[in-house]
C-alpha positions as CSV (number, residue, x, y, z in Angstrom):
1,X,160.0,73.5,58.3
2,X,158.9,70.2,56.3
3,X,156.0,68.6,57.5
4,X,157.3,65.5,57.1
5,X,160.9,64.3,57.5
6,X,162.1,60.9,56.9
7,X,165.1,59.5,58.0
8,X,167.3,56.2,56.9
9,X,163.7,54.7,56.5
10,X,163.7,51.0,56.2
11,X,161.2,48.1,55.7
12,X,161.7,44.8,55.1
13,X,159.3,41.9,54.8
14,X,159.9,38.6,55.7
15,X,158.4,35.4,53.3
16,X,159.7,32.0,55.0
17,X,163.0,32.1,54.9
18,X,163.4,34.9,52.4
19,X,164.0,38.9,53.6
20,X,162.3,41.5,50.6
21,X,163.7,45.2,51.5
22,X,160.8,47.3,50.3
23,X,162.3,50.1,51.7
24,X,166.0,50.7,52.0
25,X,167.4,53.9,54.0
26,X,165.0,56.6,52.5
27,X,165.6,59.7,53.2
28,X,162.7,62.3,52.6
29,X,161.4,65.9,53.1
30,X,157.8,67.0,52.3
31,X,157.1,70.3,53.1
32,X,153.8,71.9,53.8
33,X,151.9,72.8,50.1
34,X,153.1,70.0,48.4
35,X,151.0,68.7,45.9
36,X,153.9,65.4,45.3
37,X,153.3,62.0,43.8
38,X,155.3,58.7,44.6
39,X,156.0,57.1,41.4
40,X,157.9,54.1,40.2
41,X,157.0,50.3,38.7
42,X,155.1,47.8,40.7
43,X,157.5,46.8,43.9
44,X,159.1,49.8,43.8
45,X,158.0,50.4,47.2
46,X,155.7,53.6,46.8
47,X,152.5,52.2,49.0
48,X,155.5,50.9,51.7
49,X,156.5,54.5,52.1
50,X,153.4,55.9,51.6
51,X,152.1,53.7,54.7
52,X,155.2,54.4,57.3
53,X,154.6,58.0,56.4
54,X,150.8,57.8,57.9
55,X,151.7,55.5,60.7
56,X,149.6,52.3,59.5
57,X,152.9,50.6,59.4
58,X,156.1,50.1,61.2
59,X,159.5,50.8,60.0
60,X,162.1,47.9,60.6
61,X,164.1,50.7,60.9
62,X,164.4,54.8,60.5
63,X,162.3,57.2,61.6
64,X,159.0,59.8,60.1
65,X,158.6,63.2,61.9
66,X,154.9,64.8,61.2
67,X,156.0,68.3,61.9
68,X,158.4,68.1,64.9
69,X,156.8,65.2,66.1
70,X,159.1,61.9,66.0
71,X,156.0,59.3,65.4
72,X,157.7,55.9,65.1
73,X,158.3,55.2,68.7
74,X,154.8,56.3,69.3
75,X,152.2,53.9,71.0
76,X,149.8,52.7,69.0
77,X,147.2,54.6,70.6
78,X,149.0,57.7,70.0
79,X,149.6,57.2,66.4
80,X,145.9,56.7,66.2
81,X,145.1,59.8,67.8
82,X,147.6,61.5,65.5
83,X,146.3,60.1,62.4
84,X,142.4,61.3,63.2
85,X,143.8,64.8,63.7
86,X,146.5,65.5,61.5
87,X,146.5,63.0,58.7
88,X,143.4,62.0,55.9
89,X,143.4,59.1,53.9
90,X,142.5,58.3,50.3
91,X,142.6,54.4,49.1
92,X,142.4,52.8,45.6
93,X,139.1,50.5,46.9
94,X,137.6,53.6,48.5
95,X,137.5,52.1,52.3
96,X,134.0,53.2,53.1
97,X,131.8,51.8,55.6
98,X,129.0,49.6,53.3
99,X,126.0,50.4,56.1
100,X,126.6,53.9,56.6
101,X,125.3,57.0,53.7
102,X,127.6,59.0,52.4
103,X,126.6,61.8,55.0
104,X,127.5,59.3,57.8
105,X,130.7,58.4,56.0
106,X,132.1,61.7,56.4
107,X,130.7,62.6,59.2
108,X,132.5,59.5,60.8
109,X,136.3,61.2,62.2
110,X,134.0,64.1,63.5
111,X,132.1,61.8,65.6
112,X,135.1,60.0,66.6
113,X,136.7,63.6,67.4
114,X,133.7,64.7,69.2
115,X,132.3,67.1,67.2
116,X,128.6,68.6,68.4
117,X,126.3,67.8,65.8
118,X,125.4,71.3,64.3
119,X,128.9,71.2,63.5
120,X,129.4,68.3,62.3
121,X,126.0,68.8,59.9
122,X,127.4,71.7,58.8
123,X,130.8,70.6,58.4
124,X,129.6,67.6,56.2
125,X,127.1,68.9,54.0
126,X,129.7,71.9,53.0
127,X,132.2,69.2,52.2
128,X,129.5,66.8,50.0
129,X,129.0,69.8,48.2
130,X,132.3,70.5,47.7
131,X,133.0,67.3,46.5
132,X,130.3,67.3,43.9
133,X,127.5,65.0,46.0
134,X,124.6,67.7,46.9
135,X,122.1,65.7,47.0
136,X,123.3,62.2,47.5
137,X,123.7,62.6,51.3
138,X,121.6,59.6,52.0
139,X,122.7,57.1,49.2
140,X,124.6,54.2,50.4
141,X,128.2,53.3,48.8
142,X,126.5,50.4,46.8
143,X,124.1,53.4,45.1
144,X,127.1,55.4,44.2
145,X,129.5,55.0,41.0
146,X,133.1,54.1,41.8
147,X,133.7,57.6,41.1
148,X,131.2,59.0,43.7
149,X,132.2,56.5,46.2
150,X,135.7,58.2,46.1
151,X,134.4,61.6,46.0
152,X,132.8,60.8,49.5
153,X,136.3,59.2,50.5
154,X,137.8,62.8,49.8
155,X,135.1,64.4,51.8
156,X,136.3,61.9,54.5
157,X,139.9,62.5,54.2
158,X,139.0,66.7,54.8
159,X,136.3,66.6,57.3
160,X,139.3,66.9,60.0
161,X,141.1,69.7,58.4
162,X,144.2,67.2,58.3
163,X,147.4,68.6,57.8
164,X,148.6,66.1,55.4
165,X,146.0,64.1,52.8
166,X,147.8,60.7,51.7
167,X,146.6,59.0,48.7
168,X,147.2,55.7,47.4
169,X,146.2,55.1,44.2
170,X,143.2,57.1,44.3
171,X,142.2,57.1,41.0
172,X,143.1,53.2,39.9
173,X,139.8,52.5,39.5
174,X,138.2,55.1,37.7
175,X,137.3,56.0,33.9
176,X,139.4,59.1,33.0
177,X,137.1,61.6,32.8
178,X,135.8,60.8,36.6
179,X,139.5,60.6,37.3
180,X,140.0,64.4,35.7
181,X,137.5,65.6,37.9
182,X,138.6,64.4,40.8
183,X,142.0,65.5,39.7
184,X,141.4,68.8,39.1
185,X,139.4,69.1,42.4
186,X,142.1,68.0,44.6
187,X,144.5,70.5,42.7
188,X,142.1,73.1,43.6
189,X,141.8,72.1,47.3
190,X,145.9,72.0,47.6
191,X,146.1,76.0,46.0
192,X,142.8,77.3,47.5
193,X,143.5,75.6,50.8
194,X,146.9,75.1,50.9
195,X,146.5,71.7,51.9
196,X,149.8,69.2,51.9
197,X,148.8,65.9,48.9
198,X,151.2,63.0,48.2
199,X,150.3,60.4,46.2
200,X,151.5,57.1,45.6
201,X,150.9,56.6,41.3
202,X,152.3,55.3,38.4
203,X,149.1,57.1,36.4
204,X,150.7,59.1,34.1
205,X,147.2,61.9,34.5
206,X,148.6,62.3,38.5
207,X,152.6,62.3,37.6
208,X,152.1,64.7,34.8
209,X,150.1,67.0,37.3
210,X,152.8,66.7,39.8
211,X,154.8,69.9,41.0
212,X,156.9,67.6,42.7
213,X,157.8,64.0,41.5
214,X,159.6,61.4,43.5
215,X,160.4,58.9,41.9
216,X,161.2,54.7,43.2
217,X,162.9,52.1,42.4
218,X,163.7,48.9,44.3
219,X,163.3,50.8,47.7
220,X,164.9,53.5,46.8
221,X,164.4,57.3,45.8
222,X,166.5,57.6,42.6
223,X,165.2,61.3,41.8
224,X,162.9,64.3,43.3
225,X,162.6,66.7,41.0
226,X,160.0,69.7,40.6
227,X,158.8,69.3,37.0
């Protein structure tokens, strides 16, 4: 079973009096251990589908399942919950909270979740490592390099155990050897962990890792192929 199904999925934006179909009627399977990256030229409507698929958007029409789960016609509320359980998040600008540490950072969905502390301590401080950041658990995002910063934002995305890790961007703002790093450590997360990645890129370092490649244009998926 995919672990997410799309169907006739539709967006369109209006500007005054003008309608711009980001998305028009995509139909999509990713299925569980897919390390797959969205790619096609600016517009192409990669982020659009990337952000329907993680319920931070609606459709103007269509419809995402997350397993068997139809979430489009979900409350708000409900999506919310569904996204601190099932879904992390990686952005192009990071998205960390400026006051907290890196520890509190990724500690954050734990707390929201409920977590008890000792788990949550331990939880965090395995992922930091993980990630490359023993040590810096207490610097702020302003004492961390861009690539740190999104090093913590992976230990963020993880520290629910998420059965889908989204990524827009991720490594947009990065020199390329911080952005091989944190390459190759999400490709060993996704074999040693079996965790579901897709990405939304047109970085030619993600597409050419890419065991599956979608690609976009003008709203619509003009080739999937597993290189």
């Amino acid at each position: 079973m995919p672990i997410i199904r799309t169907e006739k999925l539709t967006k369109i934006y209006q500007q005054g009096s003008i309608e711009v179909k980001a998305l028009d009627g995509v139909d999509l399977q990713i299925e569980k251990g897919d390390f797959a990256v969205l790619a096609g030229p600016s517009g192409s409507g990669k982020t659009t589908l990337l952000n329907l698929i993680g319920a931070l958007d609606k459709p103007s029409s269509g419809k995402v399942w997350l397993d068997d789960t139809e979430i489009t016609g979900m409350s708000r509320s409900r999506q919310s919950e569904l996204r601190k359980n099932h879904i992390g998040f990686i952005f192009q600008f990071y998205n960390l909270i400026p006051v907290l540490t890196a520890y509190e950072n990724a500690e954050f969905v734990l707390l929201l979740k409920g977590v008890d502390h000792d788990h949550r301590r331990e939880k965090v401080y395995g992922l930091l490592k993980k990630v490359g950041l023993e040590g810096m658990e207490k610097r702020k995002p302003y004492e961390l390099s861009g690539g740190q910063q999104q090093r913590v934002a992976i230990a963020r995305a993880l520290a629910a155990d998420p059965d889908l890790i989204l990524a827009d961007e991720p490594t947009a703002n990065l020199d390329s050897q911080t952005e091989q790093g944190l390459m190759d450590l999400m490709e060993q997360l996704n074999k040693e962990l079996g965790m579901t990645f897709l990405f939304s890129s047109h970085d030619p370092e993600i597409i050419e890792r890419a065991r599956r490649l979608i690609v976009l244009r003008d709203g619509r998926i003009v080739s999937d192929t597993r290189p």
